[in-house]
C-alpha positions as CSV (number, residue, x, y, z in Angstrom):
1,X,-3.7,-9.7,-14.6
2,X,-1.5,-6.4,-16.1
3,X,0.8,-6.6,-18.5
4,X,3.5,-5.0,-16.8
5,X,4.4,-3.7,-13.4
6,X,6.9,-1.4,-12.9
7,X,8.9,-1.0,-9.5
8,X,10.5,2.2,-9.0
9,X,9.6,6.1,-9.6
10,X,12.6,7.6,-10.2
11,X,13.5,8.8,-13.7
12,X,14.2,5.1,-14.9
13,X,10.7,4.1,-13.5
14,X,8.6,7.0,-14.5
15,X,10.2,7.2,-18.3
16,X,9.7,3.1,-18.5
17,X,6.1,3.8,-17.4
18,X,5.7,6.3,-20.4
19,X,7.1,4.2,-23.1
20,X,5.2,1.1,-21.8
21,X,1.8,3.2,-21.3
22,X,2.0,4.7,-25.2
23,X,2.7,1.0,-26.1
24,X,-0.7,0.0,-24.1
25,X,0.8,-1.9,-21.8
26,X,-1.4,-0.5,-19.0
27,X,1.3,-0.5,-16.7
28,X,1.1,0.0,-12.6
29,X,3.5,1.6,-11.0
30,X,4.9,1.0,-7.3
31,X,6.2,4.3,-6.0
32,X,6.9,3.3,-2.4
33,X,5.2,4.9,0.4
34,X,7.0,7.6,1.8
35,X,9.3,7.3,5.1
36,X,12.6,8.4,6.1
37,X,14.6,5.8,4.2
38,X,12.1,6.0,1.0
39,X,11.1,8.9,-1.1
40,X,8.9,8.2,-4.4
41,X,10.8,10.0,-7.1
42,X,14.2,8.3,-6.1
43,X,17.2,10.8,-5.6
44,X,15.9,13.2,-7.5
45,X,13.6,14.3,-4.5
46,X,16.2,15.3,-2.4
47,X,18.1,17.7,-5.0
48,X,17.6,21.6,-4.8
49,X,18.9,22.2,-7.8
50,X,19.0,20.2,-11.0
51,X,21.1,21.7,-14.2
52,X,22.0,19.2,-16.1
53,X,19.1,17.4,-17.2
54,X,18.1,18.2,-21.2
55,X,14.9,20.4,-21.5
56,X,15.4,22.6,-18.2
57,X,17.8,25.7,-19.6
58,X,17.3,28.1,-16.7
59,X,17.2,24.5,-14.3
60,X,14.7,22.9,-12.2
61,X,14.5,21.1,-8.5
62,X,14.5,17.5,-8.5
63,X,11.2,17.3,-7.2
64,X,9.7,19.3,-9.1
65,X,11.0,17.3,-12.3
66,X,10.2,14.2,-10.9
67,X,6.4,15.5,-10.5
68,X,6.9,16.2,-14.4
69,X,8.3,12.7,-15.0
70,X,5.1,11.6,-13.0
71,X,2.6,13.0,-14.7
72,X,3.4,12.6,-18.6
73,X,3.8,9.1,-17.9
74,X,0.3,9.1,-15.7
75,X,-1.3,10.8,-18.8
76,X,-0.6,8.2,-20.9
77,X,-2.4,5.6,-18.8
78,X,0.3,4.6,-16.1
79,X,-1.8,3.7,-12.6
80,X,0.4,4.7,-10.1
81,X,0.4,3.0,-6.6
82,X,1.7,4.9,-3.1
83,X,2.8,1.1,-1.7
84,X,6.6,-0.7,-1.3
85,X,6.5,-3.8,-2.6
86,X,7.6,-6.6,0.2
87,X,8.1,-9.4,-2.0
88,X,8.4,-11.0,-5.7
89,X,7.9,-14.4,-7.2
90,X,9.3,-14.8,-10.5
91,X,9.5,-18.4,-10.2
92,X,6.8,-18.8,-12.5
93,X,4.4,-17.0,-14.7
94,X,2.6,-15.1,-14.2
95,X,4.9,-13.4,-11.9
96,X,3.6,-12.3,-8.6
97,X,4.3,-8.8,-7.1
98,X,3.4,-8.7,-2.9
99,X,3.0,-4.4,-1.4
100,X,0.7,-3.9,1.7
101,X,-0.3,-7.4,2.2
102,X,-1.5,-7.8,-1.6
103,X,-1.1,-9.8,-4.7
104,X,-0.6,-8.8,-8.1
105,X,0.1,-10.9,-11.1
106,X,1.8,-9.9,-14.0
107,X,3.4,-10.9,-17.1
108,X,6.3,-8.7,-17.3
109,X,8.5,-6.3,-14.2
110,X,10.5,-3.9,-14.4
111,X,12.8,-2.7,-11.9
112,X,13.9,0.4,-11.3
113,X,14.9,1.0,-7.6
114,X,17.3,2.7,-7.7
115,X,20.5,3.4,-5.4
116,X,21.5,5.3,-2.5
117,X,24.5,7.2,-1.8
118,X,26.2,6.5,1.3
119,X,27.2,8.5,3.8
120,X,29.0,8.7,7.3
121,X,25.6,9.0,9.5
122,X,26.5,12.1,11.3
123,X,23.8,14.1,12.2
124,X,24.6,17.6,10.4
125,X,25.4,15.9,7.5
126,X,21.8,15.8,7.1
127,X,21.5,19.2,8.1
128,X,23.4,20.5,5.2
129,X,22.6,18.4,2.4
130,X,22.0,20.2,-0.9
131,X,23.3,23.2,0.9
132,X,27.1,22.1,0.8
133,X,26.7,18.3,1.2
134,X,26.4,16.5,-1.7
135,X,27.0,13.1,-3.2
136,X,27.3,13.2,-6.4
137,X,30.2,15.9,-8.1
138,X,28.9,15.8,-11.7
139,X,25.4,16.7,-10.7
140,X,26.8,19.5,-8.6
141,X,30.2,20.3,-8.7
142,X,29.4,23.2,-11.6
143,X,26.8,24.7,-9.2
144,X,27.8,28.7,-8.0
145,X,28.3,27.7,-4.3
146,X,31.4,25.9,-5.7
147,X,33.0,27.9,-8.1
148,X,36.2,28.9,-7.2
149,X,35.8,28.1,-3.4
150,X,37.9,25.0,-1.5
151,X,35.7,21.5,-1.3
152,X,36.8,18.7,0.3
153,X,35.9,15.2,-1.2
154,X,35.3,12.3,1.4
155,X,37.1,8.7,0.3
156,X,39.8,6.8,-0.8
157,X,38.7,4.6,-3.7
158,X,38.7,5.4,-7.7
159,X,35.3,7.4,-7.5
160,X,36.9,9.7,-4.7
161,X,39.9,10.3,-6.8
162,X,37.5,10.7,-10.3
163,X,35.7,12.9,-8.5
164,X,38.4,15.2,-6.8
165,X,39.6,15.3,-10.4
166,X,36.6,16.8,-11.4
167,X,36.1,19.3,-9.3
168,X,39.0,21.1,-10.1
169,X,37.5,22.2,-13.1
170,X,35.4,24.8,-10.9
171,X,37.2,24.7,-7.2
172,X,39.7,26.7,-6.1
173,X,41.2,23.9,-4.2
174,X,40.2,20.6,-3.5
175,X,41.0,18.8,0.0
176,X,40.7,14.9,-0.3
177,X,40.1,13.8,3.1
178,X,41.1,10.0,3.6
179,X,41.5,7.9,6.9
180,X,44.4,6.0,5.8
181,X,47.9,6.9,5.2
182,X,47.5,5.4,1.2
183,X,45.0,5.5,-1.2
184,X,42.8,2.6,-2.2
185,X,42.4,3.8,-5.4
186,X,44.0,2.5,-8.8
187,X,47.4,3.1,-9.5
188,X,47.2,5.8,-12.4
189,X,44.3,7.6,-10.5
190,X,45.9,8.0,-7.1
191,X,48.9,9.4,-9.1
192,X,47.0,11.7,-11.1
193,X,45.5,13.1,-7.6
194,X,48.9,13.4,-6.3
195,X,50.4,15.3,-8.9
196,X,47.1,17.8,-9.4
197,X,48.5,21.4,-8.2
198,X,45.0,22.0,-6.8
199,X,44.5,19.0,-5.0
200,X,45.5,18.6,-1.3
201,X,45.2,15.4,0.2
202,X,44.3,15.6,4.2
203,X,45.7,11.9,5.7
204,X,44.6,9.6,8.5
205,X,41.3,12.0,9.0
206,X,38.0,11.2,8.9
207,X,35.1,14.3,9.2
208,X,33.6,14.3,12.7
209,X,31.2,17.7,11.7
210,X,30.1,19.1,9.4
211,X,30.0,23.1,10.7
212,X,28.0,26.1,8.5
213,X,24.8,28.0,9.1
214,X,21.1,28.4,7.5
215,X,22.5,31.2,5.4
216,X,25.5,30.2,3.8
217,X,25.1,26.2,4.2
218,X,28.6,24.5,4.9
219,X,31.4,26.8,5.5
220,X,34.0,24.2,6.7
221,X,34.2,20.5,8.2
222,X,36.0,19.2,11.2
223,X,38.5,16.8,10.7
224,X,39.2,14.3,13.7
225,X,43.3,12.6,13.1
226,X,42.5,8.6,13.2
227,X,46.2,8.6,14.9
228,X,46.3,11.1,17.9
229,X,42.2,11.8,17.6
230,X,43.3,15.6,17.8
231,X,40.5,17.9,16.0
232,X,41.4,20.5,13.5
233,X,39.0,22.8,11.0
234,X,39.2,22.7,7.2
235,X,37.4,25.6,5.7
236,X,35.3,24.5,2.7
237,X,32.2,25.4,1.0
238,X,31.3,22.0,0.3
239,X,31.7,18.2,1.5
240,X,30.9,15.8,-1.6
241,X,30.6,12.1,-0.2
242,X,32.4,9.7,-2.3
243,X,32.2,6.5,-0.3
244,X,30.1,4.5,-2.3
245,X,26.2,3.7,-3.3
246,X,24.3,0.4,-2.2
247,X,22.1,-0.9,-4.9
248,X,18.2,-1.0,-3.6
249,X,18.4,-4.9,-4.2
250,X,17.9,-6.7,-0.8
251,X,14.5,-7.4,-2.4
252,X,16.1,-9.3,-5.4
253,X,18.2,-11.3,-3.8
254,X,18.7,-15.0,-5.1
255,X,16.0,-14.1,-7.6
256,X,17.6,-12.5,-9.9
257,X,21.5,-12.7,-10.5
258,X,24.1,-9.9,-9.1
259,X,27.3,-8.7,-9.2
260,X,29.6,-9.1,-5.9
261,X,28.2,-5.2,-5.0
262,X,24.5,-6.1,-5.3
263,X,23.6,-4.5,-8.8
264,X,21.4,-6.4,-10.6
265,X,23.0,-8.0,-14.2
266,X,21.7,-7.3,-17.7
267,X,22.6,-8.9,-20.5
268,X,24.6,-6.5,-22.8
269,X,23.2,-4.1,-24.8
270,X,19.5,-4.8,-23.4
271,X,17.6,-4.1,-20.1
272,X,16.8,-8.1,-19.6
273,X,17.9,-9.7,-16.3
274,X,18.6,-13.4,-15.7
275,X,15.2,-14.4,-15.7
276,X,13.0,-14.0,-18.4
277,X,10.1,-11.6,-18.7
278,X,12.1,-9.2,-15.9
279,X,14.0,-5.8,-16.4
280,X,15.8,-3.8,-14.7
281,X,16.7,0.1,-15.5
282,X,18.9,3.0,-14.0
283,X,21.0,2.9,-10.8
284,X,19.6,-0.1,-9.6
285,X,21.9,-2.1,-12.5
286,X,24.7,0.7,-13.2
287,X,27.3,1.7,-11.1
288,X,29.1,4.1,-13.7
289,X,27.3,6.4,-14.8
290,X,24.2,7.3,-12.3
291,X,22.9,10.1,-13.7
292,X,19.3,10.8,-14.2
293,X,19.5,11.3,-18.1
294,X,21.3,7.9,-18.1
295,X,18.6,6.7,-15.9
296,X,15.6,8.1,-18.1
297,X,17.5,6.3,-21.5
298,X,17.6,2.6,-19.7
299,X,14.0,3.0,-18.8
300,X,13.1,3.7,-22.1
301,X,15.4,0.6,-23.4
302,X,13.9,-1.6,-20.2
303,X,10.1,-0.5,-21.6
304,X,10.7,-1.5,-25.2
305,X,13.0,-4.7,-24.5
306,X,9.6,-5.5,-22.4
307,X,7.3,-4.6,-25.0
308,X,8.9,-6.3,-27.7
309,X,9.4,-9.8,-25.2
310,X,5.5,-9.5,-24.4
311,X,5.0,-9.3,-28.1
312,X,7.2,-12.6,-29.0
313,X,5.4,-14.4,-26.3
314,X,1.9,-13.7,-28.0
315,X,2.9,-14.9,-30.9
């Protein structure tokens, strides 16, 4: 029986794995085997270009710093595992973790699954992404195919609004495109949009292309009016998704506790979920920040919470 398993190797994962591998925790590590809907390294493996991340100054690619995050925490003992675990029992200790068909008792788990952005399941919006698609503005909005060039930001809700506002800083103009004739956002940030002299906001539309070409990525998107379904073309040099994330928690449900969105609870100020002996670390429990330094710091926090719990327990 390990000490500690670890579920999830995205930068939460992989930088609990380190700090509970120098701590000789031994731990194993469930990566997920790769298909369409999961790719070990989280998020991260399906970024081009990654500038904002302490330790890179002339940038890196998300998979190649993944593959980084990977292997320190591999030399330091971690055994990593290429299987998607199916099911958990935290009922009782030790806790059981089921991948493949197969058992493995532990005394401790972290989790670190992660979240995925959504988007509007057209096909080239697949095409484009990291080439003008993009779901996340303070990963990307700084990046040269940006800078001083329209965008248009998908949504209606306070992230759609935070991140219009954002963008400004480096667009030339920034087209909020919105389905509805009113924002669902807050108040004071639907007014702050409205009043920005670089904002325009595009009404009852929703995106029915994205349009571009392998050399320049997205060059504009075209809008479809909810109302009279006539088509028009925005020119843009990128689309930046901000309709929401969906926590990787199906596999947690009525095990551990939630909030109404799905993101697992920790009690404040630590890692530790609502049963004792499991943590949980990065986007799978914040909905706020979701950045990978962010990410890295609660898997550090999740590893020694754990460590320190598997200490008082031996005692």
């Amino acid at each position: 029986m390990g000490k500690a398993i670890i579920i999830g190797a995205g930068p939460a994962g992989c930088t609990a794995a380190l700090y509970a591998a120098r701590a000789n925790l031994a731990p194993l590590l469930f990566e997920g085997a790769l298909s369409k809907e999961i790719l070990p390294g989280g998020q991260l493996m399906t970024t081009t270009e990654v500038e904002n991340f302490p330790g890179y100054p002339d940038g890196t690619t998300g998979p190649e710093m993944m593959q980084d995050f990977k292997r320190q925490a591999e030399r330091f003992g971690t055994r990593t595992l290429s299987k998607t675990v199916t099911a958990v029992d935290f009922s009782q200790r030790p806790f059981r973790v089921t991948a493949d068909g197969e058992t493995w008792e532990t005394k401790a788990v972290i989790i670190a699954t992660g979240a995925r952005a959504k988007y509007l399941g057209i096909e080239s919006e697949q095409r484009f992404l990291n080439r003008g698609v993009s779901a996340c503005a303070t990963c990307d909005g700084a990046l040269p195919r940006f800078r001083d060039k329209p965008v248009a930001v998908v949504g209606g809700g306070d992230t759609a609004m935070e991140e219009a506002l954002f963008l400004t800083n480096f667009a030339s103009r920034v087209h909020v495109v919105h389905r509805r004739d009113a924002l669902r956002a807050s108040k004071i940030m639907g007014a702050r949009v409205l009043a920005h002299e670089k904002i325009a906001l595009e009404w009852n539309s929703v995106v029915d292309e994205v349009l571009g070409d392998d050399n320049d990525g997205v060059t504009s998107v075209r809008l479809q009016d909810t109302s009279s379904g006539e088509l028009r073309e925005l020119r843009c040099s990128g689309v930046f998704m901000a309709i929401g994330h969906k926590p990787n928690t199906d596999l947690f449900i009525d095990v551990l506790e939630m909030d109404e969105v799905g993101y697992i609870r920790t009690k404040p100020g630590t890692a530790r979920t609502s049963v004792d002996g499991v943590f949980a670390a990065g986007d799978v429990q914040d909905k706020v920040y979701r950045q990978a330094v962010t990410a890295a710091g609660s898997g550090c926090m999740a590893a020694i919470d754990c460590t320190r719990w598997l200490e008082a327990q031996a005692q």
